[in-house]
KOLDREN-340176 format. One record per residue (C-alpha): residue in three letters; x, y, z. Coordinates in nm, 4 decimals, padded with zeros to 6 digits. Each point is the difference from the previous one (the first is absolute). Layout:
BEGIN
+------+----------+----------+----------+
: type :       px :       py :       pz :
+------+----------+----------+----------+
:  ALA :        X :        Y :        Z :
...
+------+----------+----------+----------+
This chain:
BEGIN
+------+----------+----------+----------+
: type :       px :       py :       pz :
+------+----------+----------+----------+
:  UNK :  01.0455 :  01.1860 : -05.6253 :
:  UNK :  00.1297 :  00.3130 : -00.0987 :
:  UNK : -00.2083 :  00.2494 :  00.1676 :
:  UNK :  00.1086 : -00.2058 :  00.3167 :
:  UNK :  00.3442 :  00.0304 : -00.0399 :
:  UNK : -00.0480 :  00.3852 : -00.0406 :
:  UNK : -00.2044 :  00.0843 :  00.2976 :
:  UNK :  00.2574 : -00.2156 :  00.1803 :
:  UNK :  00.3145 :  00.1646 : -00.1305 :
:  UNK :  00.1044 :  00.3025 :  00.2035 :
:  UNK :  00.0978 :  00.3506 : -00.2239 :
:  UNK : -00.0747 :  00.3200 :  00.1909 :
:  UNK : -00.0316 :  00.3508 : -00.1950 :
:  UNK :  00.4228 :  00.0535 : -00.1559 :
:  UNK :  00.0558 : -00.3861 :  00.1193 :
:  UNK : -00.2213 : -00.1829 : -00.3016 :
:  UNK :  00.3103 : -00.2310 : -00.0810 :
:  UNK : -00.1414 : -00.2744 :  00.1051 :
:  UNK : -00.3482 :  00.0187 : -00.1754 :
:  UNK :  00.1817 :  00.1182 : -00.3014 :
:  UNK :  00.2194 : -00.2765 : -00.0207 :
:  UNK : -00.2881 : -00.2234 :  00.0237 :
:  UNK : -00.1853 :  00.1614 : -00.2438 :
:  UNK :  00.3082 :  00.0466 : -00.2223 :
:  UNK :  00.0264 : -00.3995 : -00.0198 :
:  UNK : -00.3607 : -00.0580 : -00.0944 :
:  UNK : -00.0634 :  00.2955 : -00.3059 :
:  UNK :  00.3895 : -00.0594 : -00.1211 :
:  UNK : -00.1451 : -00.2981 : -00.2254 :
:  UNK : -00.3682 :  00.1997 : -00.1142 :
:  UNK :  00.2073 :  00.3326 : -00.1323 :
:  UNK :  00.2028 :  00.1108 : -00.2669 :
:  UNK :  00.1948 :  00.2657 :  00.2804 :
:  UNK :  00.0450 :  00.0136 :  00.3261 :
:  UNK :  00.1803 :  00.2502 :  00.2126 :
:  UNK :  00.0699 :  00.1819 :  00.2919 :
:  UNK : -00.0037 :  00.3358 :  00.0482 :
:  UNK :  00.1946 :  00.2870 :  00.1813 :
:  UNK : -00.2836 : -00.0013 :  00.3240 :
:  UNK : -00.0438 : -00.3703 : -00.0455 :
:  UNK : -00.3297 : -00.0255 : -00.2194 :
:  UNK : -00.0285 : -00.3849 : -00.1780 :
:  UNK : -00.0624 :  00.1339 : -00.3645 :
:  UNK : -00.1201 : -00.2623 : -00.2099 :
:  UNK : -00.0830 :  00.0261 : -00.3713 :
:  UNK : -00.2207 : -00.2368 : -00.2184 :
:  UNK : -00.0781 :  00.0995 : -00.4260 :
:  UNK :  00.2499 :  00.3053 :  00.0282 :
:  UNK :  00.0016 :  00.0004 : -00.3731 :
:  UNK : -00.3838 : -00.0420 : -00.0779 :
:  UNK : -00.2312 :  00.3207 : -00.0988 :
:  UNK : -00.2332 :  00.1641 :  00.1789 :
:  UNK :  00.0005 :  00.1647 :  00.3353 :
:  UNK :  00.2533 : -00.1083 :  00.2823 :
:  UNK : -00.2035 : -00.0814 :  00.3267 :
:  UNK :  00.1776 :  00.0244 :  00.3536 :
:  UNK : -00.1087 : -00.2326 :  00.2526 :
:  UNK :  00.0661 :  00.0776 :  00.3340 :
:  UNK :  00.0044 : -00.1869 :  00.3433 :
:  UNK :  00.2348 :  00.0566 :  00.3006 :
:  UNK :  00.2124 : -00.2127 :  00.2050 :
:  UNK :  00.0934 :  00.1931 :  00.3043 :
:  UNK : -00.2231 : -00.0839 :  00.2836 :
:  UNK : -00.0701 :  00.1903 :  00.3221 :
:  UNK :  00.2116 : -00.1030 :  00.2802 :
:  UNK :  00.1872 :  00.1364 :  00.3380 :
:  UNK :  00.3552 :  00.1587 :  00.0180 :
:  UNK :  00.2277 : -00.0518 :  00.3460 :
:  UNK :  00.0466 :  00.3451 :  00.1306 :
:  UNK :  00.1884 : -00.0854 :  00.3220 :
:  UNK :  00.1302 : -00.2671 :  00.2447 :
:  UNK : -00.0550 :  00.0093 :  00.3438 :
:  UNK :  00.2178 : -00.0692 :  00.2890 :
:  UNK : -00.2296 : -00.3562 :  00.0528 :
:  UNK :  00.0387 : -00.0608 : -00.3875 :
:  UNK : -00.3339 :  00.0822 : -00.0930 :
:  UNK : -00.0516 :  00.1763 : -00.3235 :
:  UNK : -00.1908 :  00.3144 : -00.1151 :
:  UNK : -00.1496 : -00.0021 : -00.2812 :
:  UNK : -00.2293 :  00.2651 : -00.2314 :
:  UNK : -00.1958 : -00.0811 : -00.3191 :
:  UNK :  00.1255 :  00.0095 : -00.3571 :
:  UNK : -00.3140 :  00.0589 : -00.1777 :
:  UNK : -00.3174 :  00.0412 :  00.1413 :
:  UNK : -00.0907 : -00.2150 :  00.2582 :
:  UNK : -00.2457 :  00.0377 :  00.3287 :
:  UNK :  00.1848 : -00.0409 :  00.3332 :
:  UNK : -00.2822 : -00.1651 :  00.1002 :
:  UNK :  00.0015 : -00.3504 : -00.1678 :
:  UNK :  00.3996 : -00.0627 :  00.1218 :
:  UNK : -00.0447 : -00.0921 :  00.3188 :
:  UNK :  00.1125 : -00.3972 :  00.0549 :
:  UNK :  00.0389 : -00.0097 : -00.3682 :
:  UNK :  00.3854 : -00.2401 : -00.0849 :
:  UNK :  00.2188 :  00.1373 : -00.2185 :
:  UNK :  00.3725 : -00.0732 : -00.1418 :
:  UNK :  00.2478 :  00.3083 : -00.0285 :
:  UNK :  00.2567 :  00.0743 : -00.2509 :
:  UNK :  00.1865 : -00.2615 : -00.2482 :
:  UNK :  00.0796 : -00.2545 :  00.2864 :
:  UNK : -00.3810 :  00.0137 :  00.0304 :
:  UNK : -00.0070 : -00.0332 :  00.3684 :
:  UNK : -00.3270 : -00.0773 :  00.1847 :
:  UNK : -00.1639 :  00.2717 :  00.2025 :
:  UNK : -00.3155 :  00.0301 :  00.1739 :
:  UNK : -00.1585 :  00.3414 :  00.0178 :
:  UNK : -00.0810 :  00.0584 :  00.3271 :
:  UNK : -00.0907 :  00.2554 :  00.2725 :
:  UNK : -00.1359 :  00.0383 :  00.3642 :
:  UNK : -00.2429 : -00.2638 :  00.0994 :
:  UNK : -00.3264 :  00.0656 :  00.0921 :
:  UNK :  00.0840 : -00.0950 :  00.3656 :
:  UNK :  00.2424 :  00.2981 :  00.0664 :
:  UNK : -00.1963 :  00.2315 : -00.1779 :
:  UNK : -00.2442 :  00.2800 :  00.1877 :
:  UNK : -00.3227 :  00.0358 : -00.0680 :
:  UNK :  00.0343 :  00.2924 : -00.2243 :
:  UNK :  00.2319 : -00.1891 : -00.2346 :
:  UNK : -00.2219 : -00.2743 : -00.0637 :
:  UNK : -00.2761 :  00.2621 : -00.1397 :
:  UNK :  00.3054 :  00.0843 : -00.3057 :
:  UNK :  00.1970 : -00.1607 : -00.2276 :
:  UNK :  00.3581 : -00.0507 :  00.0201 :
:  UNK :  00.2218 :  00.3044 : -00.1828 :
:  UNK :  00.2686 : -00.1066 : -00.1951 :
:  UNK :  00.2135 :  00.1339 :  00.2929 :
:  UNK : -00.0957 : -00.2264 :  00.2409 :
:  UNK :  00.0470 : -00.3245 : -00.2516 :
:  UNK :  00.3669 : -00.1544 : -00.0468 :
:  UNK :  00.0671 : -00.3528 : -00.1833 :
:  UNK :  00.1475 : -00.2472 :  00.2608 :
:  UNK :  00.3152 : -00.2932 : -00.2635 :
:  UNK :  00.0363 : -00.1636 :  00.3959 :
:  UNK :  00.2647 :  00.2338 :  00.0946 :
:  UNK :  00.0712 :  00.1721 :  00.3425 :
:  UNK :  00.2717 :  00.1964 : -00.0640 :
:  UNK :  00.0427 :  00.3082 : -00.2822 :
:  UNK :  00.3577 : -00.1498 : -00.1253 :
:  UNK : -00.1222 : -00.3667 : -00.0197 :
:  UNK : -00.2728 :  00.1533 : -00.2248 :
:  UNK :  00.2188 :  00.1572 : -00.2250 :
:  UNK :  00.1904 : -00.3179 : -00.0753 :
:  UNK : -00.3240 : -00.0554 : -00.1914 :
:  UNK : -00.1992 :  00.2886 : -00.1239 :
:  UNK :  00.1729 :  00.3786 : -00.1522 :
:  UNK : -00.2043 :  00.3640 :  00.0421 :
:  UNK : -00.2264 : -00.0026 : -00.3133 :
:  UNK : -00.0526 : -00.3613 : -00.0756 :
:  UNK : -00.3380 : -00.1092 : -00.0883 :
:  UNK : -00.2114 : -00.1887 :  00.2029 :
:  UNK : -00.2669 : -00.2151 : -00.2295 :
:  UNK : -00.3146 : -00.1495 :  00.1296 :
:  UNK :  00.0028 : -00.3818 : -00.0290 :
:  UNK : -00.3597 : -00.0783 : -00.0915 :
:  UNK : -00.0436 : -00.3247 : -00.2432 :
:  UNK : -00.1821 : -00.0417 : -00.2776 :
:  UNK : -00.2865 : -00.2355 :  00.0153 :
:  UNK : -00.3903 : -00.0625 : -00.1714 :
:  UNK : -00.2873 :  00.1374 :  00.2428 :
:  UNK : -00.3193 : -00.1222 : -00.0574 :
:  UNK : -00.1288 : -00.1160 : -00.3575 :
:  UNK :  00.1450 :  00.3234 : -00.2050 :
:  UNK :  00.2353 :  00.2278 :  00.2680 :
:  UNK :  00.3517 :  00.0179 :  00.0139 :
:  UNK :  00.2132 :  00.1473 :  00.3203 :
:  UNK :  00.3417 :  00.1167 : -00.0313 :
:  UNK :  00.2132 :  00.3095 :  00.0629 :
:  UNK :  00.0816 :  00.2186 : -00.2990 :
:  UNK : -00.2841 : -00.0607 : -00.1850 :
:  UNK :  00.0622 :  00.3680 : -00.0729 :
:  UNK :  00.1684 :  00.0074 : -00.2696 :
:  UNK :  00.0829 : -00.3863 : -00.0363 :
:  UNK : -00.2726 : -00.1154 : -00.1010 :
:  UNK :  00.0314 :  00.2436 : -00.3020 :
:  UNK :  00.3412 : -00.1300 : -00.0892 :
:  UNK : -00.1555 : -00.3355 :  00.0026 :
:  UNK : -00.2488 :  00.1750 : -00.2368 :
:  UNK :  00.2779 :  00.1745 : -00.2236 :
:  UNK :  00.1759 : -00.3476 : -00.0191 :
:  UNK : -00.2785 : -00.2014 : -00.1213 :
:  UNK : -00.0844 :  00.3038 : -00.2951 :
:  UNK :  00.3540 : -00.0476 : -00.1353 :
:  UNK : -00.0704 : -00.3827 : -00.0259 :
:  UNK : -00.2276 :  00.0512 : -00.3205 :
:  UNK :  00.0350 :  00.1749 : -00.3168 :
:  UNK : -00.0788 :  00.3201 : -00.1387 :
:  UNK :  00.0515 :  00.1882 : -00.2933 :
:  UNK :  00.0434 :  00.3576 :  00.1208 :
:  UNK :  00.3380 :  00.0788 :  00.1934 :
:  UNK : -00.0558 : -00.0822 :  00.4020 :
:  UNK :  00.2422 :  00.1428 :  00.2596 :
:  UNK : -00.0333 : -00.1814 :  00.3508 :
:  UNK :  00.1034 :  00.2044 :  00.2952 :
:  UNK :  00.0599 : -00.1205 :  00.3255 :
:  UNK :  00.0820 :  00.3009 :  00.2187 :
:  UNK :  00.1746 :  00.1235 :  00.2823 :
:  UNK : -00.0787 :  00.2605 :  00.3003 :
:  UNK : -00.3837 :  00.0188 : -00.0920 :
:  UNK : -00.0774 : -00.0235 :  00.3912 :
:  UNK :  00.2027 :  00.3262 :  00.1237 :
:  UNK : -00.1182 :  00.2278 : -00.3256 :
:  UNK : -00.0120 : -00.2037 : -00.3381 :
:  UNK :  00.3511 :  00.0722 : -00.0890 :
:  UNK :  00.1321 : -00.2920 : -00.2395 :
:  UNK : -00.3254 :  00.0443 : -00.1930 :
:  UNK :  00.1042 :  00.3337 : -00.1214 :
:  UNK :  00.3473 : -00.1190 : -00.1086 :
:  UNK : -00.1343 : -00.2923 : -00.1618 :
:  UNK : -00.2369 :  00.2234 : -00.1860 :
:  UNK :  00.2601 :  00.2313 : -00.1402 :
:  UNK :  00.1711 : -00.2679 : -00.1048 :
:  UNK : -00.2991 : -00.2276 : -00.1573 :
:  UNK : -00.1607 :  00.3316 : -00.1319 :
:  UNK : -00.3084 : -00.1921 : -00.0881 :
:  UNK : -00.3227 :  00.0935 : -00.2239 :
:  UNK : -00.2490 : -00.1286 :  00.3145 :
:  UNK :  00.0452 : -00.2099 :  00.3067 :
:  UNK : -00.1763 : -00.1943 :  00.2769 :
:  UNK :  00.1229 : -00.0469 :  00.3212 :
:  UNK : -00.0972 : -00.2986 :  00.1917 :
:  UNK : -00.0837 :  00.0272 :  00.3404 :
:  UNK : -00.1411 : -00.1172 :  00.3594 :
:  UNK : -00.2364 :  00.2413 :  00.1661 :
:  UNK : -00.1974 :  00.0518 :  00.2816 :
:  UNK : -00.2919 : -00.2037 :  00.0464 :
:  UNK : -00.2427 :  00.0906 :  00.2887 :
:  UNK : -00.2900 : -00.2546 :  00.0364 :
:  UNK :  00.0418 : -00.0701 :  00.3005 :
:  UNK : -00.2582 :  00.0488 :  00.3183 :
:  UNK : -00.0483 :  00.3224 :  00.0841 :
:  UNK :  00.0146 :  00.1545 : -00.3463 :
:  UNK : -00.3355 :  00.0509 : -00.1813 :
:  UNK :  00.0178 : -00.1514 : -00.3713 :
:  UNK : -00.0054 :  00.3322 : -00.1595 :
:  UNK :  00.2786 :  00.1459 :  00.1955 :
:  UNK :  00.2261 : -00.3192 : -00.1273 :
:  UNK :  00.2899 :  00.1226 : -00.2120 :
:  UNK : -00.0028 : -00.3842 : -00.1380 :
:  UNK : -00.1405 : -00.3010 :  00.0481 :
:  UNK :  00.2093 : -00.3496 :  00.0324 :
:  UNK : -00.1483 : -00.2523 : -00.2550 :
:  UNK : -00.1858 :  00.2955 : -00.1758 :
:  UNK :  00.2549 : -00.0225 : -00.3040 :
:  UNK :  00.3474 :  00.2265 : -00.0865 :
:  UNK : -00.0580 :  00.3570 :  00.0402 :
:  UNK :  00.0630 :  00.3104 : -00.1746 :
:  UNK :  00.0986 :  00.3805 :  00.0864 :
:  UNK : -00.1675 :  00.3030 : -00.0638 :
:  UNK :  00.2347 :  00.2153 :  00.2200 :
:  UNK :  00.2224 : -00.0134 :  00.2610 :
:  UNK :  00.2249 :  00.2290 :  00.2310 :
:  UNK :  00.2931 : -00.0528 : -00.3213 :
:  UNK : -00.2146 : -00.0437 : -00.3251 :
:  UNK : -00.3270 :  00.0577 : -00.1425 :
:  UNK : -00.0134 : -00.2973 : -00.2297 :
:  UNK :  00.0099 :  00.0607 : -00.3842 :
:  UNK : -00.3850 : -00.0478 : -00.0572 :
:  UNK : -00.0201 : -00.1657 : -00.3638 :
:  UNK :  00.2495 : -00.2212 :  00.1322 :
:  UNK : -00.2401 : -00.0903 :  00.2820 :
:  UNK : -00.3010 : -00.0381 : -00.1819 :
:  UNK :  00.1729 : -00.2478 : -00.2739 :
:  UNK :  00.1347 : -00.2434 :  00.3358 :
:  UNK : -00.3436 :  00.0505 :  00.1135 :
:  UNK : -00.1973 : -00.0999 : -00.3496 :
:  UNK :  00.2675 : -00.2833 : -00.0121 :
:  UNK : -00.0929 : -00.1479 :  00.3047 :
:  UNK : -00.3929 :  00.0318 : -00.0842 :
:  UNK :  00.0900 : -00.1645 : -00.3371 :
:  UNK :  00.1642 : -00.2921 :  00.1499 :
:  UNK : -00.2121 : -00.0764 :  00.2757 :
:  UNK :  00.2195 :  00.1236 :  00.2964 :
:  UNK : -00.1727 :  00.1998 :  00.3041 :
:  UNK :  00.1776 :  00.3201 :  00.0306 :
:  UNK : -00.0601 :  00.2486 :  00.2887 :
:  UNK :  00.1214 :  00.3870 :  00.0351 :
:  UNK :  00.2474 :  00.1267 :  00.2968 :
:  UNK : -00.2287 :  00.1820 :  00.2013 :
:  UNK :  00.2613 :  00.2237 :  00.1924 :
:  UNK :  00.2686 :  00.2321 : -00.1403 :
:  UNK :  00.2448 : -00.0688 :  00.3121 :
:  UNK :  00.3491 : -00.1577 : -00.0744 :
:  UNK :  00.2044 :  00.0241 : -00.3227 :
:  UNK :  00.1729 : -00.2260 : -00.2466 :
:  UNK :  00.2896 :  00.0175 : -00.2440 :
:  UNK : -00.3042 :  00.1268 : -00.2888 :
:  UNK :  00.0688 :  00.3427 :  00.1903 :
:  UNK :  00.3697 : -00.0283 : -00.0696 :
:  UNK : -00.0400 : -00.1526 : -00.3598 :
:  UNK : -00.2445 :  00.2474 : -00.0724 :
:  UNK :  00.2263 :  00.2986 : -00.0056 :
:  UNK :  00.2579 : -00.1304 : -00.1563 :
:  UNK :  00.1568 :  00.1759 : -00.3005 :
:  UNK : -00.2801 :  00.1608 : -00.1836 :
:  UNK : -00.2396 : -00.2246 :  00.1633 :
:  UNK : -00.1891 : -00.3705 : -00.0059 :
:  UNK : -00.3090 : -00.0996 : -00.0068 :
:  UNK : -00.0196 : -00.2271 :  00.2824 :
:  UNK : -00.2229 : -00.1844 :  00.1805 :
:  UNK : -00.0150 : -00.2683 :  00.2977 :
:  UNK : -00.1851 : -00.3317 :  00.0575 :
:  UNK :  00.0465 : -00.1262 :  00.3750 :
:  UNK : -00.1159 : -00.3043 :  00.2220 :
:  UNK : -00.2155 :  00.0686 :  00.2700 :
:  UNK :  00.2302 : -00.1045 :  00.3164 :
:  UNK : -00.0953 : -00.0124 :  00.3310 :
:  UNK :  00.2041 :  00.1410 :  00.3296 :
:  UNK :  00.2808 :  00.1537 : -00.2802 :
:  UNK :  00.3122 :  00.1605 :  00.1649 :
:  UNK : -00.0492 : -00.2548 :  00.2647 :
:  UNK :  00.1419 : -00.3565 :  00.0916 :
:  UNK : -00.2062 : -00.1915 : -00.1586 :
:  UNK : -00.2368 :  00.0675 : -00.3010 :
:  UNK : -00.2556 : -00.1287 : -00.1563 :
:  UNK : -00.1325 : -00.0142 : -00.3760 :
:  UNK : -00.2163 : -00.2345 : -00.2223 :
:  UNK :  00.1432 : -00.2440 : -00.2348 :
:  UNK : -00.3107 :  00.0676 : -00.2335 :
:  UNK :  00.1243 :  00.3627 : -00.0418 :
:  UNK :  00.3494 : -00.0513 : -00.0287 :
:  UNK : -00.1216 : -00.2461 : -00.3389 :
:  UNK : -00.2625 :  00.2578 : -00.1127 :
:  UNK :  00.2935 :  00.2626 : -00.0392 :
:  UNK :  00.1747 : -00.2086 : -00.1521 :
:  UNK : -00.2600 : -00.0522 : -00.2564 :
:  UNK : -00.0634 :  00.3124 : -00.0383 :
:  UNK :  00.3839 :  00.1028 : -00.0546 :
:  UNK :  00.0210 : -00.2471 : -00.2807 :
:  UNK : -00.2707 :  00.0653 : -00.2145 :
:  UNK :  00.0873 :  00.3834 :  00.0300 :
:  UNK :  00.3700 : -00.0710 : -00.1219 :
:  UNK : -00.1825 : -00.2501 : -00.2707 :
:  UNK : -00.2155 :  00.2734 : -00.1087 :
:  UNK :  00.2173 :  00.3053 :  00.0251 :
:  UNK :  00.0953 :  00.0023 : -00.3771 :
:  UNK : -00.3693 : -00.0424 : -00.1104 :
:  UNK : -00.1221 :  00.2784 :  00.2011 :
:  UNK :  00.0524 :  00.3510 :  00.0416 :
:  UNK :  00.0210 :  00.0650 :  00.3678 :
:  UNK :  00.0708 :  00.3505 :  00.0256 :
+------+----------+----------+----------+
C-alpha cells in the first residue's frame, strides 16, 4: 500500500530523498515531466500543452523529526525538535538515527529516582537524551554524527473499522493523495508538487511556486483534529470521520474564498460530508504559494488527524477517499466552470 510505505519511509525537513525517490518511481509512469528542483521539490507535470488554467497541487514530504545536538561522555545523545513537536509525548518513544538508522530509545530519569516535585512536571527537552546501547561518547560516534536525524519508528497499521495509525500522516498522507490525482485524466494542465521544508517555514513551496507560476492551486494537507475527551464539540478544530476539511484562514493564508466555496458546492454536489477548520493556528504551504509572484488563488483541503506532530497519528480512511473524490471531480470540472 502506498500510503504505508510513505508513513514508513523516513525524510526529515532538507532530507526528503528518500520520500522523493519513492514518490519519483510511482508518478514517473502517470506524467508527461518530472523533475527535480534546485531545493529538492518533485515537480510533476500532466496536460502541459492543454488550455485553460494551470492548477498547482501541493502536498509536502518533510516530516517532523529530532536532530542530535550532542554526545555525552556515556554515549547518550541530545536531541531538539525539527519542526514542531511537544516534549511531552517523547518520553520511551524508539527511534533510529541517521542513514545507518540505528535504534534508540528515548529515555530519561525513572520515576523511582525522581523527587516529588518532578513527578508534578513534564520532562524538558534538557533532561531527555536517546540511549543506541552505548556507554561510552567515542563508541557512539562510530555510529551516529552531530545533526543526524533521529525518526520515530511507528508502523502503519488499520485501527478499528475505518482508522489508520502511522507517523507522518502529516504531509504523507497528502502525497498519497497527490499520487492517486495524477493517476486519472484531465484536460486542463495539472502540476503535482511534492515539497520540501514545509515543517520549519514552508520553504520549497515558495520555490516550487515561482517556478510552476500557476493560475490556482490546492494544497493537500493533514491537520489537527481535536475530538478527543476533554474538548467540547464546538471547540473541535475537526472531527475524524466527519469528512476532508477546508480553510478559511490560518496563521500563513486566508484561503481564496470563491475557490473555497466551489470545493465546498463540489462536495455537496457529489454527496461527500465536508466540515470547516475551526481554528486559525498552524500554517501550510497555501501561505507560501499564495504570495508568490503576483499572487494565487489558493486554497487547502486537509484530513482531520489525530495526535499530529506526534508519534503516532491517527486519521479516517473514509476521509482520506472523500478528498479524494472531491479532488477529482474539481479537476474534472475545472474547464466547465468558472471558479474565480
Amino acid at each position: 500500500m502506498l500510503l504505508k510505505r510513505l508513513t514508513e519511509a523516513c525524510g526529515g525537513p532538507g532530507h526528503e530523498k528518500e520520500v522523493r525517490d519513492l514518490l519519483r518511481q510511482e508518478v514517473t509512469p502517470l506524467v508527461d515531466s518530472i523533475r527535480t528542483d534546485a531545493m529538492g521539490n518533485l515537480i510533476a507535470a500532466k496536460n502541459t500543452g492543454a488550455s485553460g488554467p494551470k492548477i498547482m497541487l501541493a502536498a509536502h514530504m518533510d516530516e517532523v523529526c529530532l536532530m542530535i545536538m550532542g554526545i555525552e561522555k556515556n554515549g547518550m545523545l541530545k536531541f531538539r525538535p525539527v519542526g514542531g513537536v511537544d516534549p511531552r509525548v517523547l518520553v520511551a518513544k524508539t527511534v533510529v538515527v541517521g542513514e545507518k538508522r540505528t535504534p534508540g530509545v528515548i529515555g530519561a530519569k525513572p520515576i523511582h529516582l525522581q523527587k516529588p516535585p518532578e513527578r508534578k512536571r513534564p520532562f524538558g527537552l534538557e533532561e531527555m537524551y536517546i540511549d543506541i546501547g552505548c556507554s561510552k561518547e567515542e563508541e557512539a560516534e562510530r555510529l551516529v554524527s552531530l545533526g543526524d536525524y533521529a525518526y520515530f519508528t511507528t508502523g502503519f497499521e488499520n485501527l478499528g473499522a475505518d482508522r489508520w495509525k502511522a507517523k507522518a500522516f502529516d504531509d504523507r498522507a497528502g502525497c498519497a493523495l497527490l499520487v492517486e490525482l495524477l493517476r486519472s485524466q484531465y484536460t486542463t494542465p495539472v502540476f503535482g508538487a511534492f515539497t520540501v521544508q514545509e515543517e520549519v517555514g514552508l520553504r520549497g513551496a515558495a520555490t516550487a511556486a515561482y517556478g510552476i507560476d500557476p493560475d490556482l492551486a490546492v494544497v493537500l494537507e493533514s491537520t489537527t483534529a481535536s475530538d478527543t475527551p476533554g474538548s467540547p464539540d464546538h471547540k473541535h478544530a475537526t472531527t475524524v470521520g466527519a469528512g476532508p476539511c477546508l480553510t478559511f484562514m490560518d496563521r500563513s493564508v486566508i484561503t481564496n474564498p470563491k475557490l473555497v466555496n466551489r470545493l465546498r458546492s463540489i462536495a455537496e454536489d457529489i454527496g461527500v460530508p465536508v466540515q470547516m477548520r475551526r481554528t486559525t493556528t498552524g500554517g501550510t504551504d497555501a501561505g507560501a504559494i499564495a504570495l508568490t509572484r503576483s499572487g494565487v488563488p489558493a486554497a487547502v483541503l486537509a484530513l482531520p488527524c489525530r495526535y499530529i506532530h506526534s508519534p503516532v497519528s491517527v486519521l479516517s480512511r473514509d476521509d482520506y477517499q472523500g478528498a479524494l473524490k472531491i479532488m477529482q471531480a474539481f479537476l474534472q470540472r475545472l474547464p466547465e466552470s468558472e471558479v474565480l
